[in-house]
mmCIF file of the N, C-alpha and C atoms, coordinates in Angstrom:
data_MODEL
# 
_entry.id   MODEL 
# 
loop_
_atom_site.group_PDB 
_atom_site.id 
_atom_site.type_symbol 
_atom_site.label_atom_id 
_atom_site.label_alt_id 
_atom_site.label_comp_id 
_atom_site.label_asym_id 
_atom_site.label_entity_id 
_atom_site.label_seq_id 
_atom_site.pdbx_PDB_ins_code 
_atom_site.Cartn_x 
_atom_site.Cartn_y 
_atom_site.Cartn_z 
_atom_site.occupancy 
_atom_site.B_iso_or_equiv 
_atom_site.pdbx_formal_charge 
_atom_site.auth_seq_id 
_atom_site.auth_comp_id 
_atom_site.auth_asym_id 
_atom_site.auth_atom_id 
_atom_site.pdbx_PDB_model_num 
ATOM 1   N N  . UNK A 1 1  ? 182.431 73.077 -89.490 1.00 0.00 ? 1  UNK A N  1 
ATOM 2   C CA . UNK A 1 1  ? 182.269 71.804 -90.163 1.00 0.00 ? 1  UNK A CA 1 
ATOM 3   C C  . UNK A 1 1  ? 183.350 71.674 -91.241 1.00 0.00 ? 1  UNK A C  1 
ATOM 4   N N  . UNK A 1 2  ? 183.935 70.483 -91.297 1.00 0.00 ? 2  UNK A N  1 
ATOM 5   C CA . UNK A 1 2  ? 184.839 70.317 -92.746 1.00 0.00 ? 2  UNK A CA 1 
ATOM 6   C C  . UNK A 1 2  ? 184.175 70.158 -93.674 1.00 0.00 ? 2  UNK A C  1 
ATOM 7   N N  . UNK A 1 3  ? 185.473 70.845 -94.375 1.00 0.00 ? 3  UNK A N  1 
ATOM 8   C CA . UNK A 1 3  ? 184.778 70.454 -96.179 1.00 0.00 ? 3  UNK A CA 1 
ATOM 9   C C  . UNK A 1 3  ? 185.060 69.362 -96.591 1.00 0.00 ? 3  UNK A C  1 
ATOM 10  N N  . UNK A 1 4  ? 184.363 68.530 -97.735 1.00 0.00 ? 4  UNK A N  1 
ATOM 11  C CA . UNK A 1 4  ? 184.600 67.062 -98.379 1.00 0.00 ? 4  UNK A CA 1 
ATOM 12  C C  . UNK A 1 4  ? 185.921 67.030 -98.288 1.00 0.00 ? 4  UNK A C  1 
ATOM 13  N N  . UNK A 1 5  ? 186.930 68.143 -98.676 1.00 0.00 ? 5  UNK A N  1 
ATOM 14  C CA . UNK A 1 5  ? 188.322 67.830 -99.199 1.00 0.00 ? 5  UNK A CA 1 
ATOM 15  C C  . UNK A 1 5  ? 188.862 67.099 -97.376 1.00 0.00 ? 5  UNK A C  1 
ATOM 16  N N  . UNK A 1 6  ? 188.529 68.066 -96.400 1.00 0.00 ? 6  UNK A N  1 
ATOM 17  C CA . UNK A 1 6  ? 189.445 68.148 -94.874 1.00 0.00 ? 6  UNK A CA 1 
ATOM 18  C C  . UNK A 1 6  ? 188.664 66.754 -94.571 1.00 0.00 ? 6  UNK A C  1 
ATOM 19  N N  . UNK A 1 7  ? 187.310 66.096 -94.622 1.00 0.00 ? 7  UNK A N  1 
ATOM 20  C CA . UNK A 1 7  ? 187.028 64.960 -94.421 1.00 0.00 ? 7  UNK A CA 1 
ATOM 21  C C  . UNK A 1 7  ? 187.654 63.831 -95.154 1.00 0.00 ? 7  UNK A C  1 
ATOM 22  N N  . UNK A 1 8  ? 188.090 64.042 -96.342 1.00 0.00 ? 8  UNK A N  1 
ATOM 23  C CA . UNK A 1 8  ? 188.382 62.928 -96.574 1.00 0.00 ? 8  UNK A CA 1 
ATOM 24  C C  . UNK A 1 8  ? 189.929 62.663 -96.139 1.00 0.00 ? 8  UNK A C  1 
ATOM 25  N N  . UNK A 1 9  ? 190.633 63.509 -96.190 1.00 0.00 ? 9  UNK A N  1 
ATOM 26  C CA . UNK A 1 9  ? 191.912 63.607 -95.760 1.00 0.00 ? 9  UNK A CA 1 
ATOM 27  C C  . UNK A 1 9  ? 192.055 63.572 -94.337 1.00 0.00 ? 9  UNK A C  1 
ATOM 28  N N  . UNK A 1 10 ? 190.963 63.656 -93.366 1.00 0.00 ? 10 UNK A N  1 
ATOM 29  C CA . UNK A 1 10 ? 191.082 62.953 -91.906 1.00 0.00 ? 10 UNK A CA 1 
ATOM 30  C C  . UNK A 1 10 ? 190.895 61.566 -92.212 1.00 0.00 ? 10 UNK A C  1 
ATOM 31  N N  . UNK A 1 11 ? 189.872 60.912 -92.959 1.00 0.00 ? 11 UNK A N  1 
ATOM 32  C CA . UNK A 1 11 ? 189.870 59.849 -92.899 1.00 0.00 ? 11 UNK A CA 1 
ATOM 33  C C  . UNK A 1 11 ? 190.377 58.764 -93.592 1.00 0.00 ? 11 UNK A C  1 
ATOM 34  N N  . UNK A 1 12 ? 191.381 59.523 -94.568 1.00 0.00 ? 12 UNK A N  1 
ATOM 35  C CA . UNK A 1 12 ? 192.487 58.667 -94.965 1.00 0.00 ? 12 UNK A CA 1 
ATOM 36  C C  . UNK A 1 12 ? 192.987 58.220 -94.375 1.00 0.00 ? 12 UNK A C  1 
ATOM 37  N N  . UNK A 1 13 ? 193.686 59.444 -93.454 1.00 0.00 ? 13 UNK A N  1 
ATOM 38  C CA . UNK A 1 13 ? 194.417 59.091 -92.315 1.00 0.00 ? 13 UNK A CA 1 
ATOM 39  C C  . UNK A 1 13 ? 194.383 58.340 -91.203 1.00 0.00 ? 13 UNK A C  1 
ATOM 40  N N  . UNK A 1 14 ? 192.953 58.215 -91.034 1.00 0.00 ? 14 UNK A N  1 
ATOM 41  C CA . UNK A 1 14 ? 192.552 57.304 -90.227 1.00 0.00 ? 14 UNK A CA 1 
ATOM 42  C C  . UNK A 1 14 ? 192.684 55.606 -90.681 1.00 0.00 ? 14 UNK A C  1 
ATOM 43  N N  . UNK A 1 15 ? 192.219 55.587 -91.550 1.00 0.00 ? 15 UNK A N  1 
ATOM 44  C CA . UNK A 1 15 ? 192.641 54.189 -92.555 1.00 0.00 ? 15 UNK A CA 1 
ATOM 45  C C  . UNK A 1 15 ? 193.772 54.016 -92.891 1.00 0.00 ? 15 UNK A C  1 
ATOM 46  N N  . UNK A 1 16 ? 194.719 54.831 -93.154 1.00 0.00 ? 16 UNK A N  1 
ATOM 47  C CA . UNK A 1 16 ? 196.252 54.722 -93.091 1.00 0.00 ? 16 UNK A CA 1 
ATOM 48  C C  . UNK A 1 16 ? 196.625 54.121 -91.852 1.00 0.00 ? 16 UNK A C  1 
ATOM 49  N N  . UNK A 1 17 ? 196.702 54.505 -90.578 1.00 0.00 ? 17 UNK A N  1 
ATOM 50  C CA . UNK A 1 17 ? 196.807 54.521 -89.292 1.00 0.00 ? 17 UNK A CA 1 
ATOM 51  C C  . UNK A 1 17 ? 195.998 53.250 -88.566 1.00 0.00 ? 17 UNK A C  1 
ATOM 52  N N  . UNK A 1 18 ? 194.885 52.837 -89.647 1.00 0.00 ? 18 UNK A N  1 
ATOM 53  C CA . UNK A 1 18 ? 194.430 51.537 -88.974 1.00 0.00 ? 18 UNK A CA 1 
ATOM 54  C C  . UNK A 1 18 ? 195.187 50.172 -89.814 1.00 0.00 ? 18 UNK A C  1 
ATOM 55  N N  . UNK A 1 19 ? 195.188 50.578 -91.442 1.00 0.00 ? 19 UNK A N  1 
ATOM 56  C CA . UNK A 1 19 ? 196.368 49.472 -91.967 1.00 0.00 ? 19 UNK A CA 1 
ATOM 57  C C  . UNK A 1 19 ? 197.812 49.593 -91.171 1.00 0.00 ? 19 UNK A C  1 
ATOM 58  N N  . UNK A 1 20 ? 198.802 50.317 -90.759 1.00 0.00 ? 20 UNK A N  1 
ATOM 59  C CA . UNK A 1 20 ? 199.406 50.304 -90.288 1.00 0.00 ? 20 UNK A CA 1 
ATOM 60  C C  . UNK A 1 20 ? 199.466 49.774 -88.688 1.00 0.00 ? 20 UNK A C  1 
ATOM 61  N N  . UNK A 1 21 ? 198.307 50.139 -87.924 1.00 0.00 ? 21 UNK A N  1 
ATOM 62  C CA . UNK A 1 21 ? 198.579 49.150 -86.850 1.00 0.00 ? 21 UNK A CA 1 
ATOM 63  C C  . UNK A 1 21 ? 198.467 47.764 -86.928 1.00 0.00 ? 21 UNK A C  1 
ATOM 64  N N  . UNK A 1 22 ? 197.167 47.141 -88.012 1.00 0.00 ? 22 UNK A N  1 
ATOM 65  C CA . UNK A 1 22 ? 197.007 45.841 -88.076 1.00 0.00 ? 22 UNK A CA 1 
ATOM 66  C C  . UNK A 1 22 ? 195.725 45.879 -87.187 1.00 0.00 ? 22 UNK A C  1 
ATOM 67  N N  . UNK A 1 23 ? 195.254 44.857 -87.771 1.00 0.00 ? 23 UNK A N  1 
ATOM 68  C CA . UNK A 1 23 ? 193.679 44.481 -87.729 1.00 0.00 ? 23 UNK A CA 1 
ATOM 69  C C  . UNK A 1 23 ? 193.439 43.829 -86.252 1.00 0.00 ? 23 UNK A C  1 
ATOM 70  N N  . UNK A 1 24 ? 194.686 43.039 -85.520 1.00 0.00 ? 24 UNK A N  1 
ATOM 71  C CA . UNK A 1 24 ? 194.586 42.418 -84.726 1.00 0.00 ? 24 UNK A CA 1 
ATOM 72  C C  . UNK A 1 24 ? 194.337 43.450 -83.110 1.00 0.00 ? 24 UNK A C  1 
ATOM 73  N N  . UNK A 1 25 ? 194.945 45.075 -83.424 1.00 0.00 ? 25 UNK A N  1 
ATOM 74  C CA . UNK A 1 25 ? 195.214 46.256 -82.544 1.00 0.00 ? 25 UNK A CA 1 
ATOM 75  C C  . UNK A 1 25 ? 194.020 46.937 -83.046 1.00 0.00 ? 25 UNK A C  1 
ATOM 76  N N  . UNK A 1 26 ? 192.791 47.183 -84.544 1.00 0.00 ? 26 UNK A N  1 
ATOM 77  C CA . UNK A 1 26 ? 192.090 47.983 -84.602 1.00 0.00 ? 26 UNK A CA 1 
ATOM 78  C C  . UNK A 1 26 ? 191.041 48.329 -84.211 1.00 0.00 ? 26 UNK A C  1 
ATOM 79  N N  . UNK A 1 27 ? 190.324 47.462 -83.177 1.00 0.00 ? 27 UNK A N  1 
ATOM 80  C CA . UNK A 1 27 ? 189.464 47.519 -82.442 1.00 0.00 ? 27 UNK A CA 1 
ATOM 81  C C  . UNK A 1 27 ? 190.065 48.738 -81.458 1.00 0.00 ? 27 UNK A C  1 
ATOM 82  N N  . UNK A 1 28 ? 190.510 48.150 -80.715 1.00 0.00 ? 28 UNK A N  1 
ATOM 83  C CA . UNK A 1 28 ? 190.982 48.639 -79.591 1.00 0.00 ? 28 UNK A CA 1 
ATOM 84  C C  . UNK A 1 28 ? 191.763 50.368 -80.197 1.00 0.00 ? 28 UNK A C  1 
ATOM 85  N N  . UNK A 1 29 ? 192.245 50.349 -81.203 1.00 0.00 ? 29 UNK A N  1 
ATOM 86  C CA . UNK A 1 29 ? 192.586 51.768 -81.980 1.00 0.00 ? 29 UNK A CA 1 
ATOM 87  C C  . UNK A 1 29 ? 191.094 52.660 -82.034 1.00 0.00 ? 29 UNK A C  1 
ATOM 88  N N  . UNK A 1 30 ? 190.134 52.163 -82.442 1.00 0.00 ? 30 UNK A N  1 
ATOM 89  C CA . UNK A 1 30 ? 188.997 52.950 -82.613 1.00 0.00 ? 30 UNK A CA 1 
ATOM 90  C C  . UNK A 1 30 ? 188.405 52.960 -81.643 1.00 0.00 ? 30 UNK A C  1 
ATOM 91  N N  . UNK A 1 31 ? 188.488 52.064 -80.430 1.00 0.00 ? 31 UNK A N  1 
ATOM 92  C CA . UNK A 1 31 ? 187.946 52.555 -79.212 1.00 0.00 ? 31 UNK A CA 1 
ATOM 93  C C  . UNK A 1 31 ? 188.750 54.226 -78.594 1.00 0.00 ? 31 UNK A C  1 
ATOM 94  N N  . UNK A 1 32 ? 189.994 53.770 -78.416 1.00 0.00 ? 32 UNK A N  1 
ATOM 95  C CA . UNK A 1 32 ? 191.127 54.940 -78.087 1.00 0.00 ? 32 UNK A CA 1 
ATOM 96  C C  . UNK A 1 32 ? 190.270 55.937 -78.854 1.00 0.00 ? 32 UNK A C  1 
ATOM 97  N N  . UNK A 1 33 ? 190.523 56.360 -80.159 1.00 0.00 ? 33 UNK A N  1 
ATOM 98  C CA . UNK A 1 33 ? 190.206 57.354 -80.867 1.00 0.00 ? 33 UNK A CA 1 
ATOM 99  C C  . UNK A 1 33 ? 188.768 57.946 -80.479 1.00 0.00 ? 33 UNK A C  1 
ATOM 100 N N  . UNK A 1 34 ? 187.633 57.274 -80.391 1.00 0.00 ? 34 UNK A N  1 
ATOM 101 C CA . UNK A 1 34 ? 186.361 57.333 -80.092 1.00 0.00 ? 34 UNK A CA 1 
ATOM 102 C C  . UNK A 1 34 ? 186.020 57.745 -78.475 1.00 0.00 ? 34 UNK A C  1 
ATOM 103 N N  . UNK A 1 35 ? 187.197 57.730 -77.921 1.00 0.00 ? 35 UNK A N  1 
ATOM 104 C CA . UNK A 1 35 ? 186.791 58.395 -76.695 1.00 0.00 ? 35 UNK A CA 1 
ATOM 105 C C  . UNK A 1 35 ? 187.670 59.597 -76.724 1.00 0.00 ? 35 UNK A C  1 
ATOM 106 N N  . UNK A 1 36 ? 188.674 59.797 -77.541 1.00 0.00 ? 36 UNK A N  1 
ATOM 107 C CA . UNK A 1 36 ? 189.178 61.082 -77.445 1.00 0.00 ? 36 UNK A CA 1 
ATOM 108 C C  . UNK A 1 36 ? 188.493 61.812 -78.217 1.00 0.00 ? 36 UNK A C  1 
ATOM 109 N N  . UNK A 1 37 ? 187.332 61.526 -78.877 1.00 0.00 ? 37 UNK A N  1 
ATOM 110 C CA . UNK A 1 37 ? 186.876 62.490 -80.315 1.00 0.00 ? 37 UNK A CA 1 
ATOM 111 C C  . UNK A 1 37 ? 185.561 62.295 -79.120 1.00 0.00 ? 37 UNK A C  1 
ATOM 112 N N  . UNK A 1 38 ? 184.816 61.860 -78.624 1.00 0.00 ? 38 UNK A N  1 
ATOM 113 C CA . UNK A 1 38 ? 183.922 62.089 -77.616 1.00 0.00 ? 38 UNK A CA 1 
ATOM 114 C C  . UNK A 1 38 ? 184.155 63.313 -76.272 1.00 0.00 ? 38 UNK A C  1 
ATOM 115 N N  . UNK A 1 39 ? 185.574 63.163 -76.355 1.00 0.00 ? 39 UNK A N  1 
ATOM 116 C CA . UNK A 1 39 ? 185.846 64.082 -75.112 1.00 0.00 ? 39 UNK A CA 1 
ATOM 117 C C  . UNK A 1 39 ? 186.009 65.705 -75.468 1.00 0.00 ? 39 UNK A C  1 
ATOM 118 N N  . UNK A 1 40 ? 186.659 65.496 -76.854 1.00 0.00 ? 40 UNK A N  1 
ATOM 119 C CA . UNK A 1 40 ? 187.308 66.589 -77.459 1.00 0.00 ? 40 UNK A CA 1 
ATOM 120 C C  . UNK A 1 40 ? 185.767 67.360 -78.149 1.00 0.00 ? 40 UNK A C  1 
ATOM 121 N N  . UNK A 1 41 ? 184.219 66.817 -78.590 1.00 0.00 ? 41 UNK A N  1 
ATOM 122 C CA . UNK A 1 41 ? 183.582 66.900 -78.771 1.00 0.00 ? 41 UNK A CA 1 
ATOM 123 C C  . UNK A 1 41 ? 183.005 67.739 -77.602 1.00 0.00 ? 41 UNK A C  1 
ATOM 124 N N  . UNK A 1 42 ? 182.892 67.526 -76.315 1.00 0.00 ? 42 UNK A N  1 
ATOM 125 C CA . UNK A 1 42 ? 182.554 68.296 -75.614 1.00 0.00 ? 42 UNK A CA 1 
ATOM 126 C C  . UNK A 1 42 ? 180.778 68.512 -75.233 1.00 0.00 ? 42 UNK A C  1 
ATOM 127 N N  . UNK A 1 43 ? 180.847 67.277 -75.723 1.00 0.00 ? 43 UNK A N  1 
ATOM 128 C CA . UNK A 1 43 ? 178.937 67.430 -75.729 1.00 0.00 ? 43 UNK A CA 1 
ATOM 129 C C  . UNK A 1 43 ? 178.289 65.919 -75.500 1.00 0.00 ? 43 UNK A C  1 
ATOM 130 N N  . UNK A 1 44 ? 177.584 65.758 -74.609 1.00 0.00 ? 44 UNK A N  1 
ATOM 131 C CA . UNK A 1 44 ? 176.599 64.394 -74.263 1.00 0.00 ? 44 UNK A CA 1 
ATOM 132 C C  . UNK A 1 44 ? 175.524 64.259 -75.454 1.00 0.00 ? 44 UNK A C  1 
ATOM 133 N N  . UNK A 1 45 ? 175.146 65.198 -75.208 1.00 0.00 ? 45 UNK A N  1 
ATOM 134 C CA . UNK A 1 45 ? 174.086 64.854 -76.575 1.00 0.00 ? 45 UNK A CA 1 
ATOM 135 C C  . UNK A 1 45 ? 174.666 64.655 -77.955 1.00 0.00 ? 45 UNK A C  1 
ATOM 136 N N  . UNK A 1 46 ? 175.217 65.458 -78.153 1.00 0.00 ? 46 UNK A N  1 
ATOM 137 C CA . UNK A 1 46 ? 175.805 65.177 -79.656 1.00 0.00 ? 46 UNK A CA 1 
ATOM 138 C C  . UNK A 1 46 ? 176.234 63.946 -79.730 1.00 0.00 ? 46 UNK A C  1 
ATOM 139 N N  . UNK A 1 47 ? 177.069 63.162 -79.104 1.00 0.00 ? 47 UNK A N  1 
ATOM 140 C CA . UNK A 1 47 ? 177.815 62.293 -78.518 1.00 0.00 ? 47 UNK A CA 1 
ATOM 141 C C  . UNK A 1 47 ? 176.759 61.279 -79.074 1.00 0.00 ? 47 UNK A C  1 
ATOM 142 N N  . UNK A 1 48 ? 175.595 60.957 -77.639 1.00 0.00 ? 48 UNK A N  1 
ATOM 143 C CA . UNK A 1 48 ? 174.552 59.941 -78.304 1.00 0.00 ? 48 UNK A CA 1 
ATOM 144 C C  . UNK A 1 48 ? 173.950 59.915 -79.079 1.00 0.00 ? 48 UNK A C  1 
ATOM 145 N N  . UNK A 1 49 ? 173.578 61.109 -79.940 1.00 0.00 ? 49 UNK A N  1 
ATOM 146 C CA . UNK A 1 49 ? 173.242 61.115 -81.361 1.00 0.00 ? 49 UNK A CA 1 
ATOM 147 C C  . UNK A 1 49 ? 174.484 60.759 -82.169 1.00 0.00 ? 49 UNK A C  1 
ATOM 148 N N  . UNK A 1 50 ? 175.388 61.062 -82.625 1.00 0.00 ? 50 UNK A N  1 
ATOM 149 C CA . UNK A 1 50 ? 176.327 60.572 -83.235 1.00 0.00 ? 50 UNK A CA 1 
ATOM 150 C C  . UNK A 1 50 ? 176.720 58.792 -83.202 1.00 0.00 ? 50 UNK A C  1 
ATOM 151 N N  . UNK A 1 51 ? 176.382 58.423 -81.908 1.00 0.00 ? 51 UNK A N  1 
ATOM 152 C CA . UNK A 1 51 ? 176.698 56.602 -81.687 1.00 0.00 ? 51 UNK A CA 1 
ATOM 153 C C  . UNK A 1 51 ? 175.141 55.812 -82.097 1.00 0.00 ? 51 UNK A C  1 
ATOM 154 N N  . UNK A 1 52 ? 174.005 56.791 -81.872 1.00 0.00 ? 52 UNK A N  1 
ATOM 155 C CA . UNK A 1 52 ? 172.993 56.252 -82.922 1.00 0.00 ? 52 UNK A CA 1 
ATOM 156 C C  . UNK A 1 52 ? 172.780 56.130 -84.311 1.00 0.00 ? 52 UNK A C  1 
ATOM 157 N N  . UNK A 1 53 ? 173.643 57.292 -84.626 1.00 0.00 ? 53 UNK A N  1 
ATOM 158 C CA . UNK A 1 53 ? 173.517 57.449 -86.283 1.00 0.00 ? 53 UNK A CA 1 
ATOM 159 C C  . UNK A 1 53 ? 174.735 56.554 -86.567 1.00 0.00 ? 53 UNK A C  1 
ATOM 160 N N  . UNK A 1 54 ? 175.399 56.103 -85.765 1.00 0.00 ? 54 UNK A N  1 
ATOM 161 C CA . UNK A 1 54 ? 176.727 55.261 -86.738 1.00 0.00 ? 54 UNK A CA 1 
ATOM 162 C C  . UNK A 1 54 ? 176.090 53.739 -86.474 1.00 0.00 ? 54 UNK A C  1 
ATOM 163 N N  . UNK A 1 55 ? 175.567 53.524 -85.835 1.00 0.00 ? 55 UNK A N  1 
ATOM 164 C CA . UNK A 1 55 ? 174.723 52.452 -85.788 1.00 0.00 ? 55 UNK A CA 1 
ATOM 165 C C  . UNK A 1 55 ? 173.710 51.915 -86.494 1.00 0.00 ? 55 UNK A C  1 
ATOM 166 N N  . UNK A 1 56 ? 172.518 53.256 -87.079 1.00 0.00 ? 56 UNK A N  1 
ATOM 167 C CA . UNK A 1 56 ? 171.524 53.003 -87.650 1.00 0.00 ? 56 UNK A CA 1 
ATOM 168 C C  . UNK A 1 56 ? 171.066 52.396 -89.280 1.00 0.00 ? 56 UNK A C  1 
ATOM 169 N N  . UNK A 1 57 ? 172.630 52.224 -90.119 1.00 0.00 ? 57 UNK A N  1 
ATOM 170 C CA . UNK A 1 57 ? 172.579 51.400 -90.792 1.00 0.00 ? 57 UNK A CA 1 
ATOM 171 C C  . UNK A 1 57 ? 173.035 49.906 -91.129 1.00 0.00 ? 57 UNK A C  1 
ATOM 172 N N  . UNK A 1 58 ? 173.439 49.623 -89.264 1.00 0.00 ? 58 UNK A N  1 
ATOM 173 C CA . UNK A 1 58 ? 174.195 48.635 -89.402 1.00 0.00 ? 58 UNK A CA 1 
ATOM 174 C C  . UNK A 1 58 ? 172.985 47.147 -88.507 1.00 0.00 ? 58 UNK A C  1 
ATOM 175 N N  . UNK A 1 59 ? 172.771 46.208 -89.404 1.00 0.00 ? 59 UNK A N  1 
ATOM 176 C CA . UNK A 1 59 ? 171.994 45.421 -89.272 1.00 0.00 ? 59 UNK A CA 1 
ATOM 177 C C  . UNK A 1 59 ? 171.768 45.003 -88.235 1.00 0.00 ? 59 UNK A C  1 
ATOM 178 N N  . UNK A 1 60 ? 172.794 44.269 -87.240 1.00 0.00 ? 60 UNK A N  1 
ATOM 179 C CA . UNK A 1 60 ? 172.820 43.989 -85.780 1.00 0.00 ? 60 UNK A CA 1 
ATOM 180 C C  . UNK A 1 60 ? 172.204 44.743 -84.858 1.00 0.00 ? 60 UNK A C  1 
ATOM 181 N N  . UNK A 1 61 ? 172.446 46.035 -85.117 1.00 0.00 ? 61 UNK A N  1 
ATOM 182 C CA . UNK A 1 61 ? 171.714 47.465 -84.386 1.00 0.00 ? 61 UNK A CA 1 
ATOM 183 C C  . UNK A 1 61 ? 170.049 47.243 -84.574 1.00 0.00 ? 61 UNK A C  1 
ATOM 184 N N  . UNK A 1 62 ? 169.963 47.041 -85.781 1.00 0.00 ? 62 UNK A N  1 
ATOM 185 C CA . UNK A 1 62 ? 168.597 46.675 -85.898 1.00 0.00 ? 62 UNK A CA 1 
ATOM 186 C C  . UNK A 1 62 ? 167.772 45.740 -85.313 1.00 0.00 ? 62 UNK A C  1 
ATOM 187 N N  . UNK A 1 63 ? 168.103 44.849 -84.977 1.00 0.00 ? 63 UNK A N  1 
ATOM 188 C CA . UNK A 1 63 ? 167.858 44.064 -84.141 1.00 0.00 ? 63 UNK A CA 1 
ATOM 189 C C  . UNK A 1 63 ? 167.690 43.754 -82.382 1.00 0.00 ? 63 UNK A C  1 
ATOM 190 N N  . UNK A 1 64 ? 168.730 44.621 -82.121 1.00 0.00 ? 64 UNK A N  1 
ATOM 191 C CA . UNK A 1 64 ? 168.515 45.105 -80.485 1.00 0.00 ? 64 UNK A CA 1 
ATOM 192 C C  . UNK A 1 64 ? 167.356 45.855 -80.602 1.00 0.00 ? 64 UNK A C  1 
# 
């Protein structure tokens, strides 16, 4: 597991890398990424637990 410091510094980078492509490409950037971090993950379950928990505070989710 990373530490706070290696998390936040992936996900700078990730936000660096999404201002730099532009908002109009970042969908489609976090799809790309989200299936290589699914693959590279190596696990089904983890996988659908992880796409429930990124969901479960987001209002729309709530609603389905």
């Amino acid at each position: 597991m990373m530490n706070a410091s290696e998390l936040d510094a992936v996900y700078t980078a990730l936000c660096k890398t999404m201002t730099r492509i532009g908002e109009p490409d970042a969908t489609l950037f976090l799809a790309r990424f989200a299936l290589l971090a699914i693959d590279a993950l190596d696990d089904a379950h983890k996988a659908m637990s992880l796409i429930d928990a990124a969901c479960d505070e987001m209002p729309v989710c709530a609603q389905a």
